[in-house]
Each structure stands twice: as structure tokens, then as C-alpha cells.
C-alpha positions as CSV (number, residue, x, y, z in Angstrom):
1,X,117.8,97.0,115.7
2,X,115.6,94.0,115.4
3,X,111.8,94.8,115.1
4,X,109.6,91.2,114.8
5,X,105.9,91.7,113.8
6,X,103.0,89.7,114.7
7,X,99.2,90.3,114.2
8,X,97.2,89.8,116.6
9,X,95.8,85.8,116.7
10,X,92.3,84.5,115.3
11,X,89.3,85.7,116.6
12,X,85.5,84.5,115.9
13,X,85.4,88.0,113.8
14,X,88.0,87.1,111.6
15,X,86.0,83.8,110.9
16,X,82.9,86.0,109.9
17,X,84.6,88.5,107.7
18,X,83.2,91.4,109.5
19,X,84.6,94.9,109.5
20,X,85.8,95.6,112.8
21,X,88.9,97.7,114.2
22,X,88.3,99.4,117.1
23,X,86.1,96.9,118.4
24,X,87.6,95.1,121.4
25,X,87.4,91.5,121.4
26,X,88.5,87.7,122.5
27,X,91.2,85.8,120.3
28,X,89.1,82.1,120.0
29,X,90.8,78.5,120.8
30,X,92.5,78.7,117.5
31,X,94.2,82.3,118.1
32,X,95.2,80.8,121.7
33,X,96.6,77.6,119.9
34,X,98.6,80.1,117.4
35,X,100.1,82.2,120.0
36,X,101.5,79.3,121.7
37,X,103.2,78.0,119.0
38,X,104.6,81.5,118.6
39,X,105.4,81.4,122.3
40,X,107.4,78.4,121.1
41,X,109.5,80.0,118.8
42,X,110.0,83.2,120.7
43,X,111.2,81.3,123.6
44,X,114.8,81.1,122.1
45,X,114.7,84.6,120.6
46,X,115.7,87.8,123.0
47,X,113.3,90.2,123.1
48,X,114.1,93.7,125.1
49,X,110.2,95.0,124.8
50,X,107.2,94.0,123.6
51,X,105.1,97.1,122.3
52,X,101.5,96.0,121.6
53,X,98.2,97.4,120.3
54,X,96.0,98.0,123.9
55,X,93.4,96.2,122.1
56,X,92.6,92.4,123.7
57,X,93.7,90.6,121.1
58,X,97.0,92.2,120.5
59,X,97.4,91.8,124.5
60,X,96.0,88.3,124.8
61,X,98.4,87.2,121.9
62,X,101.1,89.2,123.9
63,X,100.9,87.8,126.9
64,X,101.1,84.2,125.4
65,X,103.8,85.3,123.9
66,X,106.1,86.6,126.9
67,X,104.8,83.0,128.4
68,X,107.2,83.0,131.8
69,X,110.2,85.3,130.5
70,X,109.9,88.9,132.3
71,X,109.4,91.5,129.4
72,X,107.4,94.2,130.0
73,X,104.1,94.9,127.6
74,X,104.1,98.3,126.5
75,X,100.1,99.1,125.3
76,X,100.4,101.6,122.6
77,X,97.0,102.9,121.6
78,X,98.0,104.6,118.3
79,X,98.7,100.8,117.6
80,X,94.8,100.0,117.1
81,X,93.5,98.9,114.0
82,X,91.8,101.8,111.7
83,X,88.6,102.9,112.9
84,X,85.7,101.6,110.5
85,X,83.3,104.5,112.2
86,X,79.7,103.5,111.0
87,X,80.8,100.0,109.3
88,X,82.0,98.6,112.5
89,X,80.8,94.9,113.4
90,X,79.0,95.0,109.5
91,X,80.0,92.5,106.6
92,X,80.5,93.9,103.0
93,X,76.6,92.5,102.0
94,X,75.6,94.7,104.7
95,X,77.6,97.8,104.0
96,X,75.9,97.7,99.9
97,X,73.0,97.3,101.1
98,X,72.9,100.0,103.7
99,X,75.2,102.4,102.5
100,X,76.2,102.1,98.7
101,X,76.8,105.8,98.1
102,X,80.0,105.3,100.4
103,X,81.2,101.6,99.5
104,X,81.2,103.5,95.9
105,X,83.1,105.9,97.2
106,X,85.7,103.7,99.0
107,X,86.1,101.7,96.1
108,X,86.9,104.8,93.6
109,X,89.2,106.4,95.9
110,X,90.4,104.0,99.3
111,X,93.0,105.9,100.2
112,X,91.2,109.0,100.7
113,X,87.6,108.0,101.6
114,X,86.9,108.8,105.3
115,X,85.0,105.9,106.8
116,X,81.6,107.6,108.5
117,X,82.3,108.4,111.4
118,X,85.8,106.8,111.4
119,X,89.0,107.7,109.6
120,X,90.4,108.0,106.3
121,X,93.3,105.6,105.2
122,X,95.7,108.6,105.0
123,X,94.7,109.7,108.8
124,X,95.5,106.4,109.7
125,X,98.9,106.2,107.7
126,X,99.8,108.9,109.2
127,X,99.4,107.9,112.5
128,X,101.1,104.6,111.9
129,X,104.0,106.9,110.6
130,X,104.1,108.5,113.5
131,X,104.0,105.6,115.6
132,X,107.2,104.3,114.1
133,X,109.4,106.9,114.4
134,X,108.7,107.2,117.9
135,X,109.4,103.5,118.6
136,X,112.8,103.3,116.0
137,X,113.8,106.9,117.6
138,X,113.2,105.4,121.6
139,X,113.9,102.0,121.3
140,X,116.8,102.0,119.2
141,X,119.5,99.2,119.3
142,X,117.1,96.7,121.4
143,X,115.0,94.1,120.0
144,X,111.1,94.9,119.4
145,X,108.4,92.7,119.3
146,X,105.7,94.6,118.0
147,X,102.0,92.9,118.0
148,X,98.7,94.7,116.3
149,X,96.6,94.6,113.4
150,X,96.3,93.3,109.5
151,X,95.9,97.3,108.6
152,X,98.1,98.5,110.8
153,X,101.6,96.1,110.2
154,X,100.5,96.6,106.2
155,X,101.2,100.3,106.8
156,X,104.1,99.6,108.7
157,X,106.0,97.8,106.7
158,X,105.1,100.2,103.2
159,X,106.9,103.1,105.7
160,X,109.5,100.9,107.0
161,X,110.6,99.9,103.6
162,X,110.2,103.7,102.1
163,X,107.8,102.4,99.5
164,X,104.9,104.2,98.1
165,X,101.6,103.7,100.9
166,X,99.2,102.6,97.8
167,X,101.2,99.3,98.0
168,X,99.3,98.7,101.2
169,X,97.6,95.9,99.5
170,X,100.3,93.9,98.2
171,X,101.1,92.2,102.0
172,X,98.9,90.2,104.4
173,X,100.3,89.1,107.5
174,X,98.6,85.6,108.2
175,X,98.0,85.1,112.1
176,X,100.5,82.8,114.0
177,X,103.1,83.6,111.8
178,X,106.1,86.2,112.4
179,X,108.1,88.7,110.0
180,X,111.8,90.0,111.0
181,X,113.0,93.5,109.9
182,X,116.6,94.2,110.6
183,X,117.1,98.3,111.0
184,X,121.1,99.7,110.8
185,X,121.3,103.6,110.4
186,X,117.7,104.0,109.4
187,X,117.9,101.3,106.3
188,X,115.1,98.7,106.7
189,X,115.6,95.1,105.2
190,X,113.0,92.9,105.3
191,X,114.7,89.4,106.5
192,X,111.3,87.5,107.0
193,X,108.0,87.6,106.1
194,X,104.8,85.6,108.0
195,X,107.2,82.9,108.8
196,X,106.3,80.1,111.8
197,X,110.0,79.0,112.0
């Protein structure tokens, strides 16, 4: 089983540096320029399904993607990026100002602070968890292409790879790149990371 990863392409928000997960929004005229390169190199690859967030961006960035070929777009909402709650749409100068008492709290303990009104880091692990067994357990021996978020394909890969989740941190997927994990009898090997070729 092949599963290729790609996060969703630029959007003005990422310019900004805002928090923002669950809100729905445009990739810009650099995220369109990105997914059409990745169209490029998908074009020669074969690709059974394409499971993406139901977010716009993940779906805009899919449907470059597919370009002509007849794939079908499976919109998986457990796929969305963690919900910020309260901090949604704010920068980090806004969040300290506002609401220092919690940006302590997120800082002393990430991976159990509950964003207000949003979720906690382990909530959303879980769910990413949960998400992946479902897709390696029902789409086994095709070839995935999965497309969602920075948080979300961080936590993916930690599970995928059976390493500890606090080593969230120590990946970033850059947009309008790709990374390849090759699955045989539940083993994960990473073969590429946020490559454009």
C-alpha cells in the first residue's frame, strides 16, 4: 500500500500567521500555482483514491490535483485541521494579549491543553488515529493520496511510523511538496518526505 501526503496549498492565512483550523477558506494564486505543479507530477503516478479533508483548501488542492484523470474525492471530515476554539482567525500577539492565562498554559503543557472552546492536542491525536486505521484497514493494497493539514499529516506520520506523539514537532510538511509512505503487513517506511519530484 502506497499512501502519498500533501497539505493543502497556500492560502492568504498562511501568509499572516494566523491560527486558523476549522476555518474554511480559499487557497490564493500561489496555492493554485503549487497544486498544478503537483498535478504535474501526479499525472504519471496511479492513484486508486484520493481521500481529502472536506475543508476548501484540501478540496481545491484536490481537485487540481486529479486535473482530467477520473478518481473519485473522498471528503473525510475527521481529516480537518485541529479546532483552535476561541483562538480561531487570531495571531500569537493577539492570543497574549487577550488571553495569557491559556497561551501559559499551552506552552507548559501543549499536548494536554484544551484550546477554549476547541480541542486538546490528545483529542485530536486521537482522532487522527482513528482516522488511519480506518483508511489502512479499507483501502488496503490501493494507492492513497491523502490531502489535509500541517497538524493533522504531523500526527499522521508520528502514528504511522509508531513513534512517540510528542515528536509532533520535529516534521513540517511545506505546501506544494509530496511525501511517500510505503505500507507492507502493517510496517510503515517513510520513502519520501516534502519532495516536488
Amino acid at each position: 500500500m502506497n499512501i502519498y501526503i500533501v497539505r493543502h496549498s497556500e492560502t492568504n492565512l498562511n501568509k499572516e500567521s494566523i491560527y486558523y483550523g476549522k476555518t474554511d477558506c480559499n487557497i490564493n494564486k500561489t496555492g493554485i500555482s503549487q497544486s498544478k505543479k503537483l498535478q504535474n507530477f501526479f499525472e504519471n503516478i496511479n492513484i486508486d483514491y484520493i481521500i481529502s479533508s472536506n475543508l476548501k483548501r484540501a478540496i481545491q488542492t484536490a481537485e487540481i490535483i486529479r486535473g482530467e484523470k477520473n478518481i473519485k474525492i473522498i471528503k473525510n471530515r475527521n481529516l480537518q485541521e485541529i479546532d483552535f476554539g476561541n483562538w480561531e482567525n487570531k495571531n500569537i500577539e493577539d492570543i497574549i494579549k487577550n488571553d495569557k492565562e491559556n497561551y501559559d498554559k499551552l506552552l507548559s503543557d501543549w499536548i494536554n491543553f484544551k484550546f477554549p472552546n476547541g480541542e486538546s492536542y490528545n483529542d485530536f491525536y486521537i482522532r487522527i488515529e482513528n482516522t488511519f486505521k480506518y483508511i489502512k484497514n479499507n483501502f488496503n493494497n490501493s494507492n492513497i493520496l491523502i490531502i489535509s493539514h500541517n497538524g493533522v499529516l504531523r500526527c499522521l506520520l508520528c502514528i504511522a511510523l509508531q513513534i512517540d506523539k510528542k515528536n509532533f514537532w520535529r516534521f513540517n510538511f511545506e505546501q506544494g511538496t509530496y511525501t511517500l509512505l510505503n505500507i507492507v503487513d502493517n510496517y510503515s517506511i517513510l520513502k519520501k518526505y516534502n519532495c516536488i519530484t
